[in-house]
PAZAPA-4460 file (N, C-alpha, C; in steps of 0.05 Angstrom, whole numbers, plus 32768, in hexadecimal, padded with zeros to 4 digits):
% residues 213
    n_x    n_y    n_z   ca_x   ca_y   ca_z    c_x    c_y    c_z   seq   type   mol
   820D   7FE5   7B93   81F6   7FDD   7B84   81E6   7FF5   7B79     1      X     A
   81E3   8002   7B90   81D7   8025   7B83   81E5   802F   7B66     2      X     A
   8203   8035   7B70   8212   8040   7B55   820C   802C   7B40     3      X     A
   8208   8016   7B41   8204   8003   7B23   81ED   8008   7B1D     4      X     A
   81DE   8002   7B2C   81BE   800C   7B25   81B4   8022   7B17     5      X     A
   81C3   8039   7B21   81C2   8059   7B11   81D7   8056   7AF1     6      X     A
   81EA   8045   7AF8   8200   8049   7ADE   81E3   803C   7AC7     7      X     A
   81E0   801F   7AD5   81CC   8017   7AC0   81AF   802A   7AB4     8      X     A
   81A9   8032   7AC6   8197   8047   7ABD   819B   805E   7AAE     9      X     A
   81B7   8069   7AAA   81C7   8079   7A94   81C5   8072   7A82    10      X     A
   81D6   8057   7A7C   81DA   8050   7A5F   81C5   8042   7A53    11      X     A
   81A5   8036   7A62   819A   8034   7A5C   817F   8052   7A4E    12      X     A
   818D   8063   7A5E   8181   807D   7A5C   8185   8087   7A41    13      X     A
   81B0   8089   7A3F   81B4   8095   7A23   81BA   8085   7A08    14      X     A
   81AE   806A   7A16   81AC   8052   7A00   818B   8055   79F3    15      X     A
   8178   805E   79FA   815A   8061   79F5   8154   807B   79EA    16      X     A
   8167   8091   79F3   815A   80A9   79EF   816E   80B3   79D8    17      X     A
   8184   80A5   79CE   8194   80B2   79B8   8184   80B4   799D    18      X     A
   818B   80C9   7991   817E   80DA   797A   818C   80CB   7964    19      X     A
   8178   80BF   7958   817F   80B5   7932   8197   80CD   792F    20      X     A
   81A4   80CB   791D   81BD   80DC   790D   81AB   80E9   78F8    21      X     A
   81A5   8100   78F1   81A8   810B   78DB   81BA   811A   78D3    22      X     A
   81C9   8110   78BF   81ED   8111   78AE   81DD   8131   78A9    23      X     A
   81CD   8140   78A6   81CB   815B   78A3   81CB   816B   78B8    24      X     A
   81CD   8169   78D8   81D1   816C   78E2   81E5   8171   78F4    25      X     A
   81FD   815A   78DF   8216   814F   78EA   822B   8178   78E5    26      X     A
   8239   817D   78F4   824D   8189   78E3   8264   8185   78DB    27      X     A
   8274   8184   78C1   8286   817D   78B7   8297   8176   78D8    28      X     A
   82A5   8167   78CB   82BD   8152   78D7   82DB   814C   78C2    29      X     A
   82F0   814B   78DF   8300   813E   78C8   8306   8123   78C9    30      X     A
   82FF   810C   78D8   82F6   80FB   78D4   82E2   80ED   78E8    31      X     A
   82E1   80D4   78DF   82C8   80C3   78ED   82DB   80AC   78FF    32      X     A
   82D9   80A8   7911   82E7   808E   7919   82D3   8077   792A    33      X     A
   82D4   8064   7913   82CB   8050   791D   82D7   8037   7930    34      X     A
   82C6   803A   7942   82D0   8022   7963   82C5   800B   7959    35      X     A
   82D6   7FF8   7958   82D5   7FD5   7958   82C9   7FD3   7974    36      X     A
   82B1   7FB7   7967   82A0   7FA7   7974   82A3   7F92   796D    37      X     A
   82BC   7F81   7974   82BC   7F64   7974   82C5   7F5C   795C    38      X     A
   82D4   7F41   795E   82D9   7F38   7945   82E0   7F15   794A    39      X     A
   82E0   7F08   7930   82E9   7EEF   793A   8305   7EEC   7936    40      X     A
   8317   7ECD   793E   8331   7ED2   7941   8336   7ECE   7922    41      X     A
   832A   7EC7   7919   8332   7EC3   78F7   8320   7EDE   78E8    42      X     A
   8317   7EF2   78F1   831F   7F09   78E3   8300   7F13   78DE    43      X     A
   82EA   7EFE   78E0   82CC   7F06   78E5   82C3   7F15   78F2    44      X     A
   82C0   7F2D   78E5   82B1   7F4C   78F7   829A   7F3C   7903    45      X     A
   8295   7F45   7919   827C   7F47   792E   8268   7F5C   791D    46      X     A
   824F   7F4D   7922   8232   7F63   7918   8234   7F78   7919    47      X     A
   8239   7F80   7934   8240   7F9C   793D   8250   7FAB   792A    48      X     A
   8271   7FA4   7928   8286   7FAA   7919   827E   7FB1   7901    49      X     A
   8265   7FA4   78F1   825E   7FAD   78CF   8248   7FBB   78DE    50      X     A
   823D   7FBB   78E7   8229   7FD6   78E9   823A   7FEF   78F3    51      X     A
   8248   7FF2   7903   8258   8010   7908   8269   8016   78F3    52      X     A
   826F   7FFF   78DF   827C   7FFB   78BE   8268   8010   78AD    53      X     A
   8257   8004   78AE   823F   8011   7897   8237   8024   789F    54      X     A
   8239   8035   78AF   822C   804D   78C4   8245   805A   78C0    55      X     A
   8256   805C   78B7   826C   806B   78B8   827A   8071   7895    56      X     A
   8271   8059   788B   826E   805A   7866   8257   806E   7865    57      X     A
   823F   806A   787F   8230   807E   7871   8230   80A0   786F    58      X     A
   8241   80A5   788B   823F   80B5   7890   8259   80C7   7879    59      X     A
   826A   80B8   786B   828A   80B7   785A   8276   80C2   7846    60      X     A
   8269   80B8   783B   8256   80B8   781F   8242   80CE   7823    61      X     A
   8239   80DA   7841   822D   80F7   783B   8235   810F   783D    62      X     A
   8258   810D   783C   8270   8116   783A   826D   8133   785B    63      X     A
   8264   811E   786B   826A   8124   788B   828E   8127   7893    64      X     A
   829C   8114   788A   82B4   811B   7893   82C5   810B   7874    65      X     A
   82E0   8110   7870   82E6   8108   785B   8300   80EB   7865    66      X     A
   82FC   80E7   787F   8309   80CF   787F   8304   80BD   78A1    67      X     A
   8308   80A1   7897   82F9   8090   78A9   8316   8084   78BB    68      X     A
   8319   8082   78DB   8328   806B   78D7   8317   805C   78E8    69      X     A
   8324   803F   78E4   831C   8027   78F1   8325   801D   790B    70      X     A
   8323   8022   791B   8336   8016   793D   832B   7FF9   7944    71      X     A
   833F   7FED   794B   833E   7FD2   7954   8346   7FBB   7958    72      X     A
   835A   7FAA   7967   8371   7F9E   7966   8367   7F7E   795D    73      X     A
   837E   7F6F   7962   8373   7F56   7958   8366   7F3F   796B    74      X     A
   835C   7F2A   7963   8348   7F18   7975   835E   7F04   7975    75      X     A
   8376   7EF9   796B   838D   7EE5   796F   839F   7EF6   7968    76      X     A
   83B8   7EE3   7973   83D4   7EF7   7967   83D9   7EF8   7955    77      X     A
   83D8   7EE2   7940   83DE   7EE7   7921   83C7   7EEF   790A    78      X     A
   83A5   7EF4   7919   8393   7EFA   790D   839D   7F16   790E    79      X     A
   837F   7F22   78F6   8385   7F35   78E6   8378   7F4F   78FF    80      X     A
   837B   7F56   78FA   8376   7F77   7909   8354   7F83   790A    81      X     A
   8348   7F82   791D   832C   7F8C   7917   832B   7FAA   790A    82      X     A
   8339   7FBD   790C   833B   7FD6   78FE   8345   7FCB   78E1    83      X     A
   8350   7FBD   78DC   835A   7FB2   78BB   8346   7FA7   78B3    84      X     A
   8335   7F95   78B8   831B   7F83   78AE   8307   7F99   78A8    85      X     A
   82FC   7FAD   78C0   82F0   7FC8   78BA   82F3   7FD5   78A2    86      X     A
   830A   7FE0   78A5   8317   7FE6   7883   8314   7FDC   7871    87      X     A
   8317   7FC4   7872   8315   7FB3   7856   82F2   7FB5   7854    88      X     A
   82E3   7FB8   7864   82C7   7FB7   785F   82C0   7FD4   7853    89      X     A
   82C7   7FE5   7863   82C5   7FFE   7853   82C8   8002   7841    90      X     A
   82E0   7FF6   7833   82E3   8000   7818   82CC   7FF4   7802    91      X     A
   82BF   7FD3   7814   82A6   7FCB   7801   8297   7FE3   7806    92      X     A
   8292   7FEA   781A   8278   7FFB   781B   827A   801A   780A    93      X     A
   8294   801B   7803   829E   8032   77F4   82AC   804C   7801    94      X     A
   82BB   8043   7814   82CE   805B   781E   82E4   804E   780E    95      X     A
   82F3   8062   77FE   8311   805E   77EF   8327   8052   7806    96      X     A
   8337   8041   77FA   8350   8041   7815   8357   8057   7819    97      X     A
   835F   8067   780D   836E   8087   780B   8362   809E   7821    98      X     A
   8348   8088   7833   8336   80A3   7837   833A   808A   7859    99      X     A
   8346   8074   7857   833E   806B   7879   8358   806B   7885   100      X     A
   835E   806D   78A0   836E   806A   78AA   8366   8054   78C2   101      X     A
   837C   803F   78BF   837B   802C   78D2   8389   8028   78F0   102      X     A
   8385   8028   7901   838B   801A   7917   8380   7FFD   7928   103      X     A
   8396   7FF1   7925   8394   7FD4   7928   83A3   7FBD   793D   104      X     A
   83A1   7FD6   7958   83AE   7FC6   7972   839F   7FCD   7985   105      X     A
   8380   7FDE   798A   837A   7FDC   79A3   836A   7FBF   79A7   106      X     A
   8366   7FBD   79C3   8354   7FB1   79CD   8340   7FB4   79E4   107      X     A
   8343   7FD0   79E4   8333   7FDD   79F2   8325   7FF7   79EA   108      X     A
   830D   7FFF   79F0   830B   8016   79E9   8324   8033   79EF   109      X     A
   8324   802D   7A08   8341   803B   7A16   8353   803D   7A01   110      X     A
   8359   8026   79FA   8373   8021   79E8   8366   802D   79C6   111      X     A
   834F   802C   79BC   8340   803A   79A8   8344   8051   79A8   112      X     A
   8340   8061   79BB   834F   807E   79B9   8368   8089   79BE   113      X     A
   8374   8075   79D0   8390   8085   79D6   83A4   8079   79B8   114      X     A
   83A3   8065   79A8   83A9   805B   7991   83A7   806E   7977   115      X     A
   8388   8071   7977   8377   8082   795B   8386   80A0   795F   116      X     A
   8382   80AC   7975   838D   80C8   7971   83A9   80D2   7968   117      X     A
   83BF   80C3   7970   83D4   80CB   7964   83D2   80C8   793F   118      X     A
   83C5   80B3   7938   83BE   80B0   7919   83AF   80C4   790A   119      X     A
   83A5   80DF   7919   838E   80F4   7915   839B   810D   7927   120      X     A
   83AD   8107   7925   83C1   8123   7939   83B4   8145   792E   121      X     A
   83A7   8142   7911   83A3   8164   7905   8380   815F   790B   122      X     A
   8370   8145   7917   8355   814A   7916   8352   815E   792D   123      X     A
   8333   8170   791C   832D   817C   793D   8312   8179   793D   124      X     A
   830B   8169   7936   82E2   8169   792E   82EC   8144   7926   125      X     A
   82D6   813D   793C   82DB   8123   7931   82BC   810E   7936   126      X     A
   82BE   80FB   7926   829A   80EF   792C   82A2   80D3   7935   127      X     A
   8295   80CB   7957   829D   80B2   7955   827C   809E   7953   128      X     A
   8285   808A   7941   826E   8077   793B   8271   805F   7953   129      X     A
   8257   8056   7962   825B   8042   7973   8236   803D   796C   130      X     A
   822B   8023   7986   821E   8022   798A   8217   8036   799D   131      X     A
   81F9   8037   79A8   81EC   8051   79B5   81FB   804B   79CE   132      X     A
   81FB   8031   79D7   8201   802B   7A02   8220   8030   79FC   133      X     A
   822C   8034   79E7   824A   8039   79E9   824E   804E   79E2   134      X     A
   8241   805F   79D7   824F   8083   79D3   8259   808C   79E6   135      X     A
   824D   8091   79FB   825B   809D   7A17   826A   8091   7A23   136      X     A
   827A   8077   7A19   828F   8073   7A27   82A4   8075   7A0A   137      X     A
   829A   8072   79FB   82AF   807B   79E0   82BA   8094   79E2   138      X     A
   82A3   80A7   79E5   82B3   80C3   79EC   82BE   80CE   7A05   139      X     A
   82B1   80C1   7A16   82C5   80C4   7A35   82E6   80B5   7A26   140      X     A
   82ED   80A1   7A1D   8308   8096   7A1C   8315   80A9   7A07   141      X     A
   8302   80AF   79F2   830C   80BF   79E2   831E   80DF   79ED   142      X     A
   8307   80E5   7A02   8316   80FC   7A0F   832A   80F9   7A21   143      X     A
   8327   80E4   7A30   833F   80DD   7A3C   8355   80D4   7A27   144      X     A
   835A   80CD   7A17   8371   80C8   7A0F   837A   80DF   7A03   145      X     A
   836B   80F5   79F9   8373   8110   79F1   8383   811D   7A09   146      X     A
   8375   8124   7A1F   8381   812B   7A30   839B   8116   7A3E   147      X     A
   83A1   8102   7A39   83B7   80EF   7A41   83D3   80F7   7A25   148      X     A
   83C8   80FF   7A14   83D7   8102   79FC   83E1   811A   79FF   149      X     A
   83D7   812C   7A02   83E0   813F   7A0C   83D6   815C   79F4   150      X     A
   83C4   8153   79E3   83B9   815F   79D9   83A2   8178   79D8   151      X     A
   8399   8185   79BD   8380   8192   79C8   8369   817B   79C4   152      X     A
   8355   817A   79DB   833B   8173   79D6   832E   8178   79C0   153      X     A
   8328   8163   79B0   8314   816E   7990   82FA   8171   7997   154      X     A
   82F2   8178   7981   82D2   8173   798E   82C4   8159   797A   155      X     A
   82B7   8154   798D   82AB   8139   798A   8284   812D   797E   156      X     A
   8285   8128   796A   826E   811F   7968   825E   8101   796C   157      X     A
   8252   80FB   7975   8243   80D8   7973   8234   80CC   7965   158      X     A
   8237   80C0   795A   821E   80AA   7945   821B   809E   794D   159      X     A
   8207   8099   7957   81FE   8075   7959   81F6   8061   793A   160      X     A
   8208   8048   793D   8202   8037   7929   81E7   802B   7930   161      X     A
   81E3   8019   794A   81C3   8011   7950   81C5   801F   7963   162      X     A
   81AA   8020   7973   81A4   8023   7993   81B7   800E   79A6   163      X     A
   81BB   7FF9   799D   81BD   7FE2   79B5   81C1   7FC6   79A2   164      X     A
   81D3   7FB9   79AD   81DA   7FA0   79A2   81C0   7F8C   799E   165      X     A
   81BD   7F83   7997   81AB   7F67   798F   81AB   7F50   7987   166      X     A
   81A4   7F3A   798A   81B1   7F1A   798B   81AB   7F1C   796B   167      X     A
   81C6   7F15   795F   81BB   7F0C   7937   81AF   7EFD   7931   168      X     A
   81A1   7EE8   7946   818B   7ED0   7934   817A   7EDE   7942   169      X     A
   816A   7EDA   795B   8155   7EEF   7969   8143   7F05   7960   170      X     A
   815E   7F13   7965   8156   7F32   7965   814F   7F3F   797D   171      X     A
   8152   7F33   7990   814A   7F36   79A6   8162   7F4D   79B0   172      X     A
   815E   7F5C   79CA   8177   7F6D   79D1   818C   7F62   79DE   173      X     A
   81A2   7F67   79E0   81B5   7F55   79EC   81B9   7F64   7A09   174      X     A
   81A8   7F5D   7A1C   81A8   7F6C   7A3A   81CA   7F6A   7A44   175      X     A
   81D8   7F4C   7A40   81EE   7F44   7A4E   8202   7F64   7A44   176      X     A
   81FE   7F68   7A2B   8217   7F7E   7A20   8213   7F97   7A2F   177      X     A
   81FD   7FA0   7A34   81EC   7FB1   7A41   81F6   7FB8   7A5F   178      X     A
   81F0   7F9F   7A6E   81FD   7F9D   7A88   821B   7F9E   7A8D   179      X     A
   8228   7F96   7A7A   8244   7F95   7A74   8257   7FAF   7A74   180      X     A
   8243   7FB2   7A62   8243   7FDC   7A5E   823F   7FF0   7A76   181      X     A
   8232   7FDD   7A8D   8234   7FF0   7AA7   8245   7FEC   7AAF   182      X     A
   8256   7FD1   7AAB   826E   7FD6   7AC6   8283   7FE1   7AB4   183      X     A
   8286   7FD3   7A9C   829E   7FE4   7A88   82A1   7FF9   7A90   184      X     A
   828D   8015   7A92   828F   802A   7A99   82A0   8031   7AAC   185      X     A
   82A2   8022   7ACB   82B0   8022   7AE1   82C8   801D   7AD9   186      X     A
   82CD   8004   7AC8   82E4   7FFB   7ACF   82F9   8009   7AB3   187      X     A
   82E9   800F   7AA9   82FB   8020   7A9C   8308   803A   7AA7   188      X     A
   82F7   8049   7AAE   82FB   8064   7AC2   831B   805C   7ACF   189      X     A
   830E   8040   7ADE   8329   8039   7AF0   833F   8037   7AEB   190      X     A
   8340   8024   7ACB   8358   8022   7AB7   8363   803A   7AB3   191      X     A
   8354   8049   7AAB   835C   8066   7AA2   836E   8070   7ABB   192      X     A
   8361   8074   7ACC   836D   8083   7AE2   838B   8074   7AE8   193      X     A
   8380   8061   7AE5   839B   8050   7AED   83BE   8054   7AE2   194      X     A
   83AD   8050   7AC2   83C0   805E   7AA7   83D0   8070   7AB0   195      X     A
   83C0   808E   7AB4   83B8   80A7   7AC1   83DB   80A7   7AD5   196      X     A
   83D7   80A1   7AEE   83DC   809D   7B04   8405   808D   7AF9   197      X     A
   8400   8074   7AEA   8413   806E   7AE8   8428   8084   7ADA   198      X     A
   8418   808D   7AC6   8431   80A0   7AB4   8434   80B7   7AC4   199      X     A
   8424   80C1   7ADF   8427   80D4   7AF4   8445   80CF   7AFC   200      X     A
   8445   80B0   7B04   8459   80A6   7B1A   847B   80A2   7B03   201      X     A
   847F   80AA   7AEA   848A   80A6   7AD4   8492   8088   7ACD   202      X     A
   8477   8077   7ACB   8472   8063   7ABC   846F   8068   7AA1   203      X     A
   8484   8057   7A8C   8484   8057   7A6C   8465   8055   7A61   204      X     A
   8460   805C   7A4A   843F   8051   7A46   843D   803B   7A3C   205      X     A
   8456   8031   7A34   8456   8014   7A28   8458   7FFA   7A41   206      X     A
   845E   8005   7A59   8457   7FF2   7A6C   8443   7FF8   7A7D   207      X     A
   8432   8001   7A6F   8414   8008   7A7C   8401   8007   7A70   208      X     A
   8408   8004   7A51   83EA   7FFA   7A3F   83DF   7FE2   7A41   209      X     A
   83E9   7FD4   7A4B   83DE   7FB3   7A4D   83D0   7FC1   7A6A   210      X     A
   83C2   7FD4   7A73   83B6   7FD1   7A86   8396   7FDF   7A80   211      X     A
   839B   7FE7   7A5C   8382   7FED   7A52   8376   7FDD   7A47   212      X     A
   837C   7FC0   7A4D   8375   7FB0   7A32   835B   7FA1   7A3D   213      X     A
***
């Protein structure tokens, strides 16, 4: 109960105290990768999903990095891909296709990075867009999957799209995502390690990704 109590007091910590973005502040990047927040099984981005959308057109358009991709797998088996629906929104918002790169099989954040990086094998400056209570676990997975890849560590920047989720008729905060976000933390760590541990013991990675999902 202690360790949950303190986790919650973190991400409530670096969910309140994260700094607005000023794109003049940012330093060049070579790209932006945007993390999927939900989608429906027929292809309806989640609130979330168009706000880390538009936060990432914005940052395309103050020519912070010169290319976007989209991570995010599908909500049914024959629905469309949450990194593909992203895309297709981008390009309303005005990133060129020519300029996004898609990935469209995780379902986890875990699986968000160990997926996105082989697609960005020459990035070494990279910006990831989330909400504020998810940055720090976007870039914890982000680094773990660098180091699982076997790569160099890039360096990494954070945007926050909002502070914190919020109910769309309301407006109210969404505490449940919040709380959710404390244990995710754990149990990702665990997944990871787990990952970790299997390809130690020379487990394939293809019979070990269904354990990031």
């Amino acid at each position: 109960m202690a360790i949950w109590a303190l986790t919650l007091m973190a991400v409530l910590g670096w969910m309140l105290a994260w700094p607005e973005t000023d794109t003049t502040d940012l330093a060049p990047a070579d790209v932006i990768i945007c993390f999927g927040a939900g989608m429906r099984p027929d292809g309806t981005l989640a609130p979330a999903s168009i706000d880390r959308v538009a936060t990432c057109a914005q940052l395309y358009a103050a020519g912070v990095a010169p290319r976007v991709l989209t991570t995010g797998g599908t909500a049914s088996p024959d629905g469309p891909s949450a990194g593909g629906q992203m895309a297709a929104l981008a390009q309303d918002y005005g990133v060129p296709a020519t300029d996004l790169i898609v990935e469209g099989r995780a379902q986890s954040t875990l699986q968000n990075g160990l997926f996105s990086l082989p697609l960005i094998s020459d990035a070494q400056r990279i910006i990831i867009v989330s909400e504020g209570f998810h940055l720090p676990r976007s870039w914890a997975s982000l680094r773990w999957a660098a180091w699982q890849l076997g790569r160099d560590q890039p360096d990494i920047s954070l945007v926050m799209s909002n502070t914190v989720r919020r109910d769309p008729v309301s407006g109210r905060i969404n505490h449940r995502i919040i709380l959710r976000e404390t244990l995710a933390l754990w149990f990702n760590a665990a997944r990871a390690m787990a990952y970790s541990l299997g390809g130690a013991f020379g487990m394939a990675p293809a019979d070990r990704l269904d354990w990031l999902r």
